[in-house]
GUTI-607009 format. One record per residue (C-alpha): residue number from 1; x, y, z. Coordinates in pm, whole numbers. Layout:
N
ATOM    k       u       v       w
ATOM  NUM       X       Y       Z
...
***
This chain:
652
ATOM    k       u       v       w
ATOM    1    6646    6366    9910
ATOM    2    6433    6148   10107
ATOM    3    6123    6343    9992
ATOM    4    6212    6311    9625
ATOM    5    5974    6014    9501
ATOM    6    6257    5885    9319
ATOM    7    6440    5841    9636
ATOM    8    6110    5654    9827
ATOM    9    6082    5402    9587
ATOM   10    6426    5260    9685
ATOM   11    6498    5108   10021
ATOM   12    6725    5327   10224
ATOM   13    7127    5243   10246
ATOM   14    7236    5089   10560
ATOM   15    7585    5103   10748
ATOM   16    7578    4746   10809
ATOM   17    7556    4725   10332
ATOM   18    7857    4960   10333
ATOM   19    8038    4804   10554
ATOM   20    8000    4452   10367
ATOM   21    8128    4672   10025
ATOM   22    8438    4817   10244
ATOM   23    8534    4467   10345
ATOM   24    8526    4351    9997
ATOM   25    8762    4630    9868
ATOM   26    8983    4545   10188
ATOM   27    9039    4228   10105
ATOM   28    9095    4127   10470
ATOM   29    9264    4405   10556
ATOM   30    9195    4594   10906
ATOM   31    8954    4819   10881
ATOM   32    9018    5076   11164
ATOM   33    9420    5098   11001
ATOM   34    9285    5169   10648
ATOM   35    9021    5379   10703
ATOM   36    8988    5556   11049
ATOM   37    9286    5808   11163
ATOM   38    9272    5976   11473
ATOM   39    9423    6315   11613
ATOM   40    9712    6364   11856
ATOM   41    9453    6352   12121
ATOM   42    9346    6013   12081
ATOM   43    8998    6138   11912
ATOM   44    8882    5878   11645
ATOM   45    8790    6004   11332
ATOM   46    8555    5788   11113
ATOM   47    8532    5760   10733
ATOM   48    8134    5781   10728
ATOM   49    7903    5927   10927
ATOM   50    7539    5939   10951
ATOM   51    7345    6247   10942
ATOM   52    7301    6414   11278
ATOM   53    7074    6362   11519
ATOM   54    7057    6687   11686
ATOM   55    7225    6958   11607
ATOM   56    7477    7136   11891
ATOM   57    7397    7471   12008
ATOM   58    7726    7654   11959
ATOM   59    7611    8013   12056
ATOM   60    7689    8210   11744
ATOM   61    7693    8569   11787
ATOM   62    7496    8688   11516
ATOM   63    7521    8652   11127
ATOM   64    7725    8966   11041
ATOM   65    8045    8915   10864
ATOM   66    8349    8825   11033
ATOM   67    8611    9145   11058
ATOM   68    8895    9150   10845
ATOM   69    9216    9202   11145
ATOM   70    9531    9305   10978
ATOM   71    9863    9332   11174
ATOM   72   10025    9671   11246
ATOM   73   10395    9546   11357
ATOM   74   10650    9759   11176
ATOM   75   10888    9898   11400
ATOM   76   10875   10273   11272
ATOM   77   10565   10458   11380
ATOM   78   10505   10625   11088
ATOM   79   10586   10367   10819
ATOM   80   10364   10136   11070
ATOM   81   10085   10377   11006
ATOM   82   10117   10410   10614
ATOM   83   10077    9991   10608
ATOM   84    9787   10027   10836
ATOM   85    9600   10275   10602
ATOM   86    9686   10121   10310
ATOM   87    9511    9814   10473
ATOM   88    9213    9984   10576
ATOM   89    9191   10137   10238
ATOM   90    9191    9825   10105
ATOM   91    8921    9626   10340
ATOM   92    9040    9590   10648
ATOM   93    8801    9694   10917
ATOM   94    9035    9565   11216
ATOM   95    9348    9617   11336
ATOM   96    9579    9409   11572
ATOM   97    9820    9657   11706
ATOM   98   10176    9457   11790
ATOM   99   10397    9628   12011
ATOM  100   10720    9581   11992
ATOM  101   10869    9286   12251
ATOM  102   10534    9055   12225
ATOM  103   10583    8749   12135
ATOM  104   10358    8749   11858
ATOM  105   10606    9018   11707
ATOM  106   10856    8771   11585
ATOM  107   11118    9068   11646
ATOM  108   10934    9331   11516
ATOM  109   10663    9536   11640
ATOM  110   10580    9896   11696
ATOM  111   10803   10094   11884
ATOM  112   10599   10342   12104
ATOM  113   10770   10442   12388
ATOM  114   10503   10758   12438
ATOM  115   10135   10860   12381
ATOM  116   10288   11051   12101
ATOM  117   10483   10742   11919
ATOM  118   10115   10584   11927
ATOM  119    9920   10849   11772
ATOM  120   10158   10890   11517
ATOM  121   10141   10487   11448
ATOM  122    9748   10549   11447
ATOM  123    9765   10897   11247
ATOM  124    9405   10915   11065
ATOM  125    9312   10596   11215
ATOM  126    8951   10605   11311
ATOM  127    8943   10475   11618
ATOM  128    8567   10456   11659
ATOM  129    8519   10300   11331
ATOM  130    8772    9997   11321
ATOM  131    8791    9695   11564
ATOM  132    9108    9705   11805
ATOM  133    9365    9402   11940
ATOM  134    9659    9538   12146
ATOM  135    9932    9269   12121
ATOM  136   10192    9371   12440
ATOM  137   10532    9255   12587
ATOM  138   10517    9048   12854
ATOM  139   10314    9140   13145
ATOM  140   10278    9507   12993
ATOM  141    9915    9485   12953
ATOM  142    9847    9769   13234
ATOM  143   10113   10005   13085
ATOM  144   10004    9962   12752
ATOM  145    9628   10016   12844
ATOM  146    9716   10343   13021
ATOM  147    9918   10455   12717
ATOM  148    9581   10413   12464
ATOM  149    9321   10553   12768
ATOM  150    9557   10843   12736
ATOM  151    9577   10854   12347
ATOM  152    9199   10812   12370
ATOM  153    9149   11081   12599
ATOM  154    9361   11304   12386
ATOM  155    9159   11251   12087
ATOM  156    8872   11356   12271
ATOM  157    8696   10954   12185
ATOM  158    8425   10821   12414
ATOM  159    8575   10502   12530
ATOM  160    8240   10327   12573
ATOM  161    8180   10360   12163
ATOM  162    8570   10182   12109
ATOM  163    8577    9828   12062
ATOM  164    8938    9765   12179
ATOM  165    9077    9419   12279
ATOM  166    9342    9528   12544
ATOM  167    9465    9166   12597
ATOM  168    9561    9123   12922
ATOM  169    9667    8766   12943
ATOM  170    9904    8727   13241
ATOM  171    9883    8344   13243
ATOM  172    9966    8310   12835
ATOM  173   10252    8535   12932
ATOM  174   10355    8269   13175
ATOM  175   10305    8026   12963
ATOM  176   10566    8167   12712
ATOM  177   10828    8337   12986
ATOM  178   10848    8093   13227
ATOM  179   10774    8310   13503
ATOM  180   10585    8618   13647
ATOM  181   10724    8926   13793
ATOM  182   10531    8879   14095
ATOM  183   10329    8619   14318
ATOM  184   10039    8508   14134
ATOM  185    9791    8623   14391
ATOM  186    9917    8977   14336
ATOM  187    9900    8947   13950
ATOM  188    9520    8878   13997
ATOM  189    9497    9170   14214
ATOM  190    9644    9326   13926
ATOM  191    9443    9226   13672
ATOM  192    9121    9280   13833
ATOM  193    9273    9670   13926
ATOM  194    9338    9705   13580
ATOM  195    8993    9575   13435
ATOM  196    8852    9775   13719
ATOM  197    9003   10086   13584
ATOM  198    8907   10060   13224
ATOM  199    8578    9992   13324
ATOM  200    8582   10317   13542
ATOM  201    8693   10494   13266
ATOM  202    8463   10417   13050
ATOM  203    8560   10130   12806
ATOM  204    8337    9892   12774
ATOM  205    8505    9615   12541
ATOM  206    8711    9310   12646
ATOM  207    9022    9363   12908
ATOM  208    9130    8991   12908
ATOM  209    9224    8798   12632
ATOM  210    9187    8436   12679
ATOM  211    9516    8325   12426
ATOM  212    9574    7958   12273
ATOM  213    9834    8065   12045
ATOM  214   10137    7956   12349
ATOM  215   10015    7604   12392
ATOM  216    9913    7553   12008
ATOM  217   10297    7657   11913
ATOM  218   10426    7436   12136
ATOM  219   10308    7151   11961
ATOM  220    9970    7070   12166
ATOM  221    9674    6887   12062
ATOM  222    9320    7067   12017
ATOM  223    9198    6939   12281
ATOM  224    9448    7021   12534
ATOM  225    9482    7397   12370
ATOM  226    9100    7383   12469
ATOM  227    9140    7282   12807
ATOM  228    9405    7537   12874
ATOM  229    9172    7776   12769
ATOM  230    8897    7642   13005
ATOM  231    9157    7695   13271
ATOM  232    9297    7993   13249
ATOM  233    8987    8152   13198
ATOM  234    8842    7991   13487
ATOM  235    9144    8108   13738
ATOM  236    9030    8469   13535
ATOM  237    8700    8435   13715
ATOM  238    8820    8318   14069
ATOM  239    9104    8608   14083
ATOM  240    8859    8893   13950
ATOM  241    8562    8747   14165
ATOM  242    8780    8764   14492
ATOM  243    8882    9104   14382
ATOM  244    8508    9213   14442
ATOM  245    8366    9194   14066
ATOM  246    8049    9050   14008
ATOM  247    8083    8704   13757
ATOM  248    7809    8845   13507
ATOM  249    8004    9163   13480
ATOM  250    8353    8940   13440
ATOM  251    8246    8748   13103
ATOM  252    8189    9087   12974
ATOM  253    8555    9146   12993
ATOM  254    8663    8827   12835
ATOM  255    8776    8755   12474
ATOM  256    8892    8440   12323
ATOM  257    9183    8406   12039
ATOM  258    9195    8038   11893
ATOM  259    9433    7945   11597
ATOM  260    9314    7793   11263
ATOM  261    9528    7564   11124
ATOM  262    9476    7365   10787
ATOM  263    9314    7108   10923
ATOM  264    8979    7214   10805
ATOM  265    8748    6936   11053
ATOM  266    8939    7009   11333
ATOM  267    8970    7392   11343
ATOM  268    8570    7424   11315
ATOM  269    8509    7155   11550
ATOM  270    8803    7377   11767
ATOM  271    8584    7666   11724
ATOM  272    8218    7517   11753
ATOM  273    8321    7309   12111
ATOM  274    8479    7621   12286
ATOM  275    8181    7820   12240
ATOM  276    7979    7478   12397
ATOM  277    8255    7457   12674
ATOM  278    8257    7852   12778
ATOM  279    7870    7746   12822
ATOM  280    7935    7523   13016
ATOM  281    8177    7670   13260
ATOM  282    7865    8010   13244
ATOM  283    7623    7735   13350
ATOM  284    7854    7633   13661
ATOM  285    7904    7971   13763
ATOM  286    7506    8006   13759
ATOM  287    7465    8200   13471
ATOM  288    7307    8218   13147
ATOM  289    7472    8152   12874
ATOM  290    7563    8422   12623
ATOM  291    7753    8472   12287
ATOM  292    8162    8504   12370
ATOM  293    8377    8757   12141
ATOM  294    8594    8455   11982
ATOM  295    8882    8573   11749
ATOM  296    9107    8333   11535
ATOM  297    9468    8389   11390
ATOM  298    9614    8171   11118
ATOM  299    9846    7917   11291
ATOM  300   10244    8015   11288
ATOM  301   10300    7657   11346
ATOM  302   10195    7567   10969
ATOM  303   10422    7855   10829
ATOM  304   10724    7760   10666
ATOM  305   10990    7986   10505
ATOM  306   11071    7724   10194
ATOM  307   10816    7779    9909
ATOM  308   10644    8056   10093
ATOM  309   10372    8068    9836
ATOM  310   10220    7729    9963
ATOM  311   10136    7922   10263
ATOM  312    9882    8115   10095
ATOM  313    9723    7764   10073
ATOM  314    9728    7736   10390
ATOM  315    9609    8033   10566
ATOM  316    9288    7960   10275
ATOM  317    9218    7663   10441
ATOM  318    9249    7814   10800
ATOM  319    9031    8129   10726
ATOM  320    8771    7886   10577
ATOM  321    8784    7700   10854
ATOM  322    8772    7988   11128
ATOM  323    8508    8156   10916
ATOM  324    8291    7825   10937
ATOM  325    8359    7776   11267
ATOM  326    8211    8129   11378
ATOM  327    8493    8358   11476
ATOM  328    8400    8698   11466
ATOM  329    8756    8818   11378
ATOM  330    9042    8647   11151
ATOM  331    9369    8773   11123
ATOM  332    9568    8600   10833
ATOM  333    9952    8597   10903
ATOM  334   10125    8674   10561
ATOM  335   10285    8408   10389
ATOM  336   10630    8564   10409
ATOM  337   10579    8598   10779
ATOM  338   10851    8335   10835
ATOM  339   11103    8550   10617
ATOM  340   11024    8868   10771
ATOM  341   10844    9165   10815
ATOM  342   10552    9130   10529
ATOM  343   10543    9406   10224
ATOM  344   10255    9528   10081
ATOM  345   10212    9262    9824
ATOM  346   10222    8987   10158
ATOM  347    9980    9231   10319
ATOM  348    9725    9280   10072
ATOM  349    9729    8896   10002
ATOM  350    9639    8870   10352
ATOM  351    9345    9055   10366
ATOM  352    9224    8947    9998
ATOM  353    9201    8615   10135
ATOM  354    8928    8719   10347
ATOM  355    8786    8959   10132
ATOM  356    8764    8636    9842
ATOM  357    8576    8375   10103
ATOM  358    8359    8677   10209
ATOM  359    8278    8883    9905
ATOM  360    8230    8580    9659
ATOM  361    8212    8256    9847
ATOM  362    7989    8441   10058
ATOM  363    8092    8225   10382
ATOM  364    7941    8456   10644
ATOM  365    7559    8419   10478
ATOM  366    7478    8105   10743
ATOM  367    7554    8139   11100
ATOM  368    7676    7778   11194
ATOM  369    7713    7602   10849
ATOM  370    7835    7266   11009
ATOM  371    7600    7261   11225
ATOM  372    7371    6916   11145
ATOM  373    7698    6712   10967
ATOM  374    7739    6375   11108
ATOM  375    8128    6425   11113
ATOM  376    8149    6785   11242
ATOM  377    7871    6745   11493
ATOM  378    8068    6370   11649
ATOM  379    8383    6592   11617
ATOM  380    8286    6875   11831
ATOM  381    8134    6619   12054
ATOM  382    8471    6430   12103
ATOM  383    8650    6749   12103
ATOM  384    8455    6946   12439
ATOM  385    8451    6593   12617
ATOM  386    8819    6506   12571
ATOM  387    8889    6840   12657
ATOM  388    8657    6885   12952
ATOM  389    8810    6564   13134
ATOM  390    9191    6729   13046
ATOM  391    9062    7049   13195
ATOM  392    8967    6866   13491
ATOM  393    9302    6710   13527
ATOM  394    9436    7030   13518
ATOM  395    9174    7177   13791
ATOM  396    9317    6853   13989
ATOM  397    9657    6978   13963
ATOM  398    9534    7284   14174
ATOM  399    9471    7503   13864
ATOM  400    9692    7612   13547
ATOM  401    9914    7840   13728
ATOM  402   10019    7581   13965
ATOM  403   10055    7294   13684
ATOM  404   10282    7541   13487
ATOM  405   10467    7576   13785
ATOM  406   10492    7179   13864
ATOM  407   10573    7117   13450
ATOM  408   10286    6897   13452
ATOM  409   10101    7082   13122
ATOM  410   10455    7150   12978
ATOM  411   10521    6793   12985
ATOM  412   10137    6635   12867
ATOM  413   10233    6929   12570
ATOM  414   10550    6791   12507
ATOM  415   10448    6417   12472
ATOM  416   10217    6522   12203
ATOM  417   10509    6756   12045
ATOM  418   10710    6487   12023
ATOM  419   10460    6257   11788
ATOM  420   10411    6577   11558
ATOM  421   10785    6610   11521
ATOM  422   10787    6213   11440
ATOM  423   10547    6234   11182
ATOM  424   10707    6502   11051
ATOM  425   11046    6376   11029
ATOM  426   10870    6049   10879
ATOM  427   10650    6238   10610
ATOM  428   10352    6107   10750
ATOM  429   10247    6463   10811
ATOM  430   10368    6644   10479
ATOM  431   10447    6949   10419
ATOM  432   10384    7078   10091
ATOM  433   10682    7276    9942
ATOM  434   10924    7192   10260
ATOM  435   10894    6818   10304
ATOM  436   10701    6753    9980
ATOM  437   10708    6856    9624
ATOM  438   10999    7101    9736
ATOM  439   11203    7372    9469
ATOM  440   11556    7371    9533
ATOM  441   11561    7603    9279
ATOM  442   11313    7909    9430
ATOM  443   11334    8257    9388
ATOM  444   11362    8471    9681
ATOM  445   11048    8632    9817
ATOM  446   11029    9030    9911
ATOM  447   10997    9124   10267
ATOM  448   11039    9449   10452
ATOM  449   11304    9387   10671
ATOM  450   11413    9026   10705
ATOM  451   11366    8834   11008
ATOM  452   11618    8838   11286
ATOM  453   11903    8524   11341
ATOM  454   11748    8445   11677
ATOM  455   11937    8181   11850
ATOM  456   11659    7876   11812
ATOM  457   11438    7852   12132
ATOM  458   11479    7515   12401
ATOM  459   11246    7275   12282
ATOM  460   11083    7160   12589
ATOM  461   11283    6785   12579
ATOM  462   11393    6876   12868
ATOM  463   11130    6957   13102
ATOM  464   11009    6696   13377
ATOM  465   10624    6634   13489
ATOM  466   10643    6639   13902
ATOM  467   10383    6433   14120
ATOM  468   10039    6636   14070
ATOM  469    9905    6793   14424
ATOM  470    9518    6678   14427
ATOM  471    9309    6946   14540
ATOM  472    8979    6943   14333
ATOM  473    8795    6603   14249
ATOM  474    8696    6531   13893
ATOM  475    8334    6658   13784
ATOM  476    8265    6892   14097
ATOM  477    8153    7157   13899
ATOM  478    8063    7340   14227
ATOM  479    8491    7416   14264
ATOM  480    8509    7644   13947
ATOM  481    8382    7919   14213
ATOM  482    8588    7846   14476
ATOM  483    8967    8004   14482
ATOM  484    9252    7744   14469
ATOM  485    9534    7712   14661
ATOM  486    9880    7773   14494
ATOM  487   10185    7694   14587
ATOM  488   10348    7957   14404
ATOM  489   10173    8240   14666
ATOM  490   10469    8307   14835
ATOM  491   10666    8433   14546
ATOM  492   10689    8497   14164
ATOM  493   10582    8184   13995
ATOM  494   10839    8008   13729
ATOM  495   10781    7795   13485
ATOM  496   10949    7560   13239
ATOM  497   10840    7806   12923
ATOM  498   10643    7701   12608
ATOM  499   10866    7680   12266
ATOM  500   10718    7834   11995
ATOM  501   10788    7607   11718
ATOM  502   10704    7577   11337
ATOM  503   10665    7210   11216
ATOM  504   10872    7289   10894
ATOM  505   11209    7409   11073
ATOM  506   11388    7079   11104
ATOM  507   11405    7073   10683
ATOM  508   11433    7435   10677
ATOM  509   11782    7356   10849
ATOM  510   11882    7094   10644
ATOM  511   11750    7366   10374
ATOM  512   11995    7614   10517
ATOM  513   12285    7336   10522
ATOM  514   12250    7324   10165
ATOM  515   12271    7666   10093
ATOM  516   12578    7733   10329
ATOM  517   12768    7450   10067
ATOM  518   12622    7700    9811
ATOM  519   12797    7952    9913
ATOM  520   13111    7805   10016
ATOM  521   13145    7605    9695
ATOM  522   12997    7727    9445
ATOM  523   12751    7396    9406
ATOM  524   12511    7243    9587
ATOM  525   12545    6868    9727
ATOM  526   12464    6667    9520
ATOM  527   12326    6296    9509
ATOM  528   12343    6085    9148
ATOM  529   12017    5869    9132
ATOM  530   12050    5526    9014
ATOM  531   11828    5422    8782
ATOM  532   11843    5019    8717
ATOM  533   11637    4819    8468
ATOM  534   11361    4933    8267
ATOM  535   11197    5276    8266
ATOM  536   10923    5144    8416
ATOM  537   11045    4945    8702
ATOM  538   11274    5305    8816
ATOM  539   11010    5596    8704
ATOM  540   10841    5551    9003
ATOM  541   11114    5529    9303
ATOM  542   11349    5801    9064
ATOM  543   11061    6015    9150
ATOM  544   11012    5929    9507
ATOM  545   11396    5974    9551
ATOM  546   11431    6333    9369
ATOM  547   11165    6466    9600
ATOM  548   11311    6296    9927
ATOM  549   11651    6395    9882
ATOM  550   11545    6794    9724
ATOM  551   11334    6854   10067
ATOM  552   11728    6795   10247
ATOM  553   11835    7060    9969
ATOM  554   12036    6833    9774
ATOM  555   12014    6857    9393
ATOM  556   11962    6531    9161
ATOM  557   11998    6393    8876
ATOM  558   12004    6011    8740
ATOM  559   12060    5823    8429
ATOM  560   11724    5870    8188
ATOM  561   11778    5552    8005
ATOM  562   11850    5218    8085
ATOM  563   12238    5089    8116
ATOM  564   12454    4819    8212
ATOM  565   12564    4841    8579
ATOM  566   12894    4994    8502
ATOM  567   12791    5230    8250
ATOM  568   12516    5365    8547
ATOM  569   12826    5427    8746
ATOM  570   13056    5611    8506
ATOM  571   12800    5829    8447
ATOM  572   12749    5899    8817
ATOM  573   13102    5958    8852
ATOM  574   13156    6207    8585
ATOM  575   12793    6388    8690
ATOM  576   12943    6409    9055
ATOM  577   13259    6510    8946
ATOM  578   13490    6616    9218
ATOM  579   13222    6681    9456
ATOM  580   13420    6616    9775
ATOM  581   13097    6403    9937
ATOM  582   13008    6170    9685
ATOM  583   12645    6034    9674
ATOM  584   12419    5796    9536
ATOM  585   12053    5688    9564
ATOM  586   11995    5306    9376
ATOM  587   11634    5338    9242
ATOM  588   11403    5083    9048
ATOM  589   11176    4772    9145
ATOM  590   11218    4487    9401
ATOM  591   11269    4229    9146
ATOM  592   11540    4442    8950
ATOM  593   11727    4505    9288
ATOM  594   11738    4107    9349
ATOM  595   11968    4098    9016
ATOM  596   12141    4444    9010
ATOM  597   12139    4630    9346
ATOM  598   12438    4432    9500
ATOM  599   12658    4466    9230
ATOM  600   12562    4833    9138
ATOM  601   12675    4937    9489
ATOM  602   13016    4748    9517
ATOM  603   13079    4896    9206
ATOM  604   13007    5242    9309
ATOM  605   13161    5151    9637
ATOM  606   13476    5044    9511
ATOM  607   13513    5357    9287
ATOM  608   13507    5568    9593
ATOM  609   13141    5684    9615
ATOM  610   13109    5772    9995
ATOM  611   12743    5716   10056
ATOM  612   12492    5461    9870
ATOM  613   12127    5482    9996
ATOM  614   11824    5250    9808
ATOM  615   11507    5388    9754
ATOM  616   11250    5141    9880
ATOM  617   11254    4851   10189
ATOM  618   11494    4619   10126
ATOM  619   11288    4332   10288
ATOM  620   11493    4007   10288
ATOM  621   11795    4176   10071
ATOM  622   11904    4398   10367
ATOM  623   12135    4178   10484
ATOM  624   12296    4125   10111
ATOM  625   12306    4448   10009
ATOM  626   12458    4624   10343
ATOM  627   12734    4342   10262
ATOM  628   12740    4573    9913
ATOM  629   12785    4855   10086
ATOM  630   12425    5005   10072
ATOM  631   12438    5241   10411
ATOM  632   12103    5339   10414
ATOM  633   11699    5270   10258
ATOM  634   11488    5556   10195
ATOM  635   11187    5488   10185
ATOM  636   10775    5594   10237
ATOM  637   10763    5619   10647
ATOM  638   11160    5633   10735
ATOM  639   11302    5899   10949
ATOM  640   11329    6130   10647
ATOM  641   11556    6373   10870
ATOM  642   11758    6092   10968
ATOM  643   11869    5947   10682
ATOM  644   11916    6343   10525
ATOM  645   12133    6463   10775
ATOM  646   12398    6118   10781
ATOM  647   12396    6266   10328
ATOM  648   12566    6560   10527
ATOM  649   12862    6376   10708
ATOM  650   13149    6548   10580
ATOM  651   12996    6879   10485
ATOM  652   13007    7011   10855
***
């Protein structure tokens, strides 16, 4: 606007006027508790920025459309083929082949125990048409890569026109597993045989597969899932560089997979400040930077198996994201992923997700779209330096294969786990559908097969951070050539392993609670809500209340009109009926509870009601009404989980 005459003729808008307009709406309030948040890594997060300065160079490949990647996981080779034509058919131009035992599987995958299981899973597959991703087991990578060189050489396919993503990722592996089948300085003599071989053979695409998915399940911040990256692909270079290769020919073998998550600023400044960092750590190694092959998945930490459909929400947000940030390849987990092994209707919502921001919103036209934002460009800023200094720390801890083994990364993870699950168990991270605005009263979803009972994983809570052994100095860029020492040479290396969590599971189980009293009953639990006064002093806490106690799966219901204290409890009593936990939630204003909340509760008390919460603080009536028998407030920023689970004392 500012060459618009209009615009000239007025002076420009400074910070220092806005800021004298924020502290009138304040009213003395603090201004950095308001208005600025900040992430789990400590990054600040203004409400205003300027316009950019300069803009970051973030190394975009090219302006081509992203590629559509759509799972192929189902167990059965053949019925894992008909899904993965039906999605090619139907836009697709990617596939991320899941074998069966990989984590990413969830307990699915393809089962190919020979070539010919795999070229029956890839029956009219055009391999020299479609974009690959090979998803193994565990430290499988070289087996599975001899298994498609074979398949490849059967079909009589140059190699060097395949784009195939073979994912070798021995370090991620670790990071999951806990351990490695052998010392780590034979793994990289592994890894560089194996990259060596495909190369001999003829392939040309990426061999390693630099994966963010283990440390972004397990709860870390973006920052540190950057700075794992930075380090494992960093101990990438020194074990393939001892092996012989040359470090120009090494980045050629290198992919990235970041997750997207629906935190739209952060996944693109996630995105724009790895390609910045990668071109950094080229620029220490003495090269020139180039474009890296950077893929993004939808994050399996956002999923949640209550009101699946908000997930399609979710993943819209994420593939925005990703495609703004510049990946080159998206794969959209289906929103009934949680539930199961996705059917076609899960599947084709995947990929028309994609298709929708590509086709219409036309999000691949500008390479770089956030490039020149005030708020993206600070972000991606904050983002590569936070993460470049926790990247050091790691390089300090003799390199990410020896903090794995020491627990140090496990633990920095865990800290920052820990304040996700508290915001989540206080609301203060919501999730729609599970922990907000949840329906007790969904329909089932279709899925293929549903998902296994695993037992549920060790959280990490456990795991203790040893003394760090110091043997790199901050900033000496010179070291990221140099090989490291490691304690865990003399043997396989173990590990304290990564969970792979979803934020939504500790509702889910209260969820589940619920439904077991279904089923043994006949009726939900159940908890009467109290309305006292006027309709307008208890509209607003009845509503609060339905929706805190509904995300614990309990059903409500309260008195619509106003009554006289007793008549509020009769009719609690006969709407609980025998229930054999009875339950009550007293809901209206602060100045109604100062007449009527005491009294209400002995009343309900002393007709054998076994729990009475309050919706809202209680401020200086605590003490009064716990004397009443009130056991518990509910209220915005209480341990939501907390105060749900003591509603199930007595209902096992």
């Amino acid at each position: 606007m500012d060459d618009l005459t209009l615009a000239a003729e007025f002076p420009p808008a400074t910070r220092e006027q806005w800021l004298k307009l924020v502290e009138t709406v304040l009213k003395g309030a603090d201004f950095d508790k308001k208005l600025v948040s900040r992430t789990y890594d400590g990054l600040r997060i203004e409400p205003l920025y300027p316009k950019a300065e300069t803009t970051l160079s973030v190394m975009c490949a090219g302006h081509r459309p992203w590629r559509i990647a759509q799972r192929v996981d189902h167990p059965e080779p053949k019925t894992a083929n008909e899904l993965a034509l039906a999605d090619l058919e139907g836009g697709a131009d990617a596939l991320a082949f899941v074998y069966a035992g990989a984590p990413s599987a969830r307990g699915f995958g393809v089962e190919t125990q020979t070539v010919e299981d795999l070229d029956r899973a890839l029956q009219g597959v055009m391999l020299d048409w479609v974009t690959l991703r090979l998803e193994t087991a565990p430290f499988q990578g070289r087996a599975a890569a001899a298994q498609w060189a074979a398949l490849i050489e059967r079909r009589g396919l140059d190699p060097a026109a395949l784009k195939i993503d073979f994912g070798l990722d021995p370090i991620g592996d670790l990071a999951r597993t806990g351990g490695t089948p052998v010392s780590w300085p034979t793994m990289g003599e592994h890894l560089a045989g194996t990259v060596r071989g495909l190369r001999d053979a003829g392939f040309g695409s990426p061999a390693i597969r630099v994966d963010t998915r283990p440390y972004h399940e397990a709860g870390a911040g973006e920052a540190q899932e950057l700075a794992a990256a930075l380090a494992t692909v960093v101990t990438y270079l020194r074990a393939l560089e001892g092996g012989g290769d040359a470090l120009d020919r090494i980045r050629d073998a290198l992919a990235f997979l970041v997750v997207a998550d629906a935190d739209e600023f952060l996944t693109v400044a996630k995105l724009r400040a790895l390609r910045r960092l990668w071109a950094r750590v080229e620029e220490a190694c003495g090269l020139a930077p180039k474009p890296i092959h950077l893929q993004a998945e939808t994050a399996w930490r956002m999923t949640t198996r209550r009101d699946p459909w908000v997930n399609l929400l979710r993943t819209t947000i994420a593939t925005f994201s990703a495609g703004l940030g510049g990946a080159d390849a998206i794969t959209v987990l289906p929103f009934t992923a949680a539930l199961g092994l996705p059917d076609a209707l899960a599947r084709r919502m995947a990929r028309n997700t994609q298709l929708i921001l590509l086709e219409e919103s036309n999000l691949a036209r500008v390479a770089d779209p956030a490039a020149g934002a005030g708020g993206f460009e600070a972000l991606t800023e904050r983002l590569c330096q936070k993460a470049w200094a926790l990247f050091q720390e790691i390089e300090r801890e003799g390199g990410i294969v020896e903090s794995l083994s020491r627990g140090d990364l496990q633990a920095r993870i865990a800290a920052v786990r820990t304040e996700r699950e508290r915001a989540v168990a206080t609301r203060r991270d919501p999730i729609t559908g599970t922990s907000e605005f949840p329906d007790i009263r969904e329909a089932a979803v279709s899925v293929l097969i549903p998902a296994p009972n695993a037992s549920p994983r060790d959280t990490g809570r456990g795991e203790t951070a040893f003394p760090a052994d110091l043997v790199a100095q901050a900033g000496q860029d010179a070291s990221l050539g140099e090989r490291a020492a490691s304690a865990s040479s003399a043997g396989p290396v173990t590990a304290a392993p990564l969970p792979s969590i979803r934020a939504a599971e500790p509702f889910e189980r209260l969820r589940d609670r619920s439904d077991a009293v279904l089923a043994e009953t006949g009726a939900r639990p159940k908890v009467f809500l109290a309305n006292l006064g006027p309709i307008a002093a208890f509209t607003a806490r009845t509503t609060f209340a339905k929706n805190f106690f509904e995300a614990g799966g309990f059903e409500t219901w309260g008195n619509e009109t106003p009554a006289a204290p007793a008549d509020i409890v009769q009719a609690g009593l006969d709407w609980l009926g025998g229930a054999a936990e009875q339950r009550v939630c007293l809901c209206s204003s602060d100045e109604v509870y100062a007449r009527e909340a005491a009294e209400t509760a002995g009343l309900f008390r002393h007709a054998g009601v076994d729990r009475v919460c309050l919706a809202g603080r209680p401020g200086e009536l605590e003490a009064a009404l716990r004397a009443a028998a009130v056991d518990t407030f509910a209220f915005a920023g209480c341990d939501a989980l907390a105060v749900l689970a003591s509603f199930y004392e007595g209902n096992g």
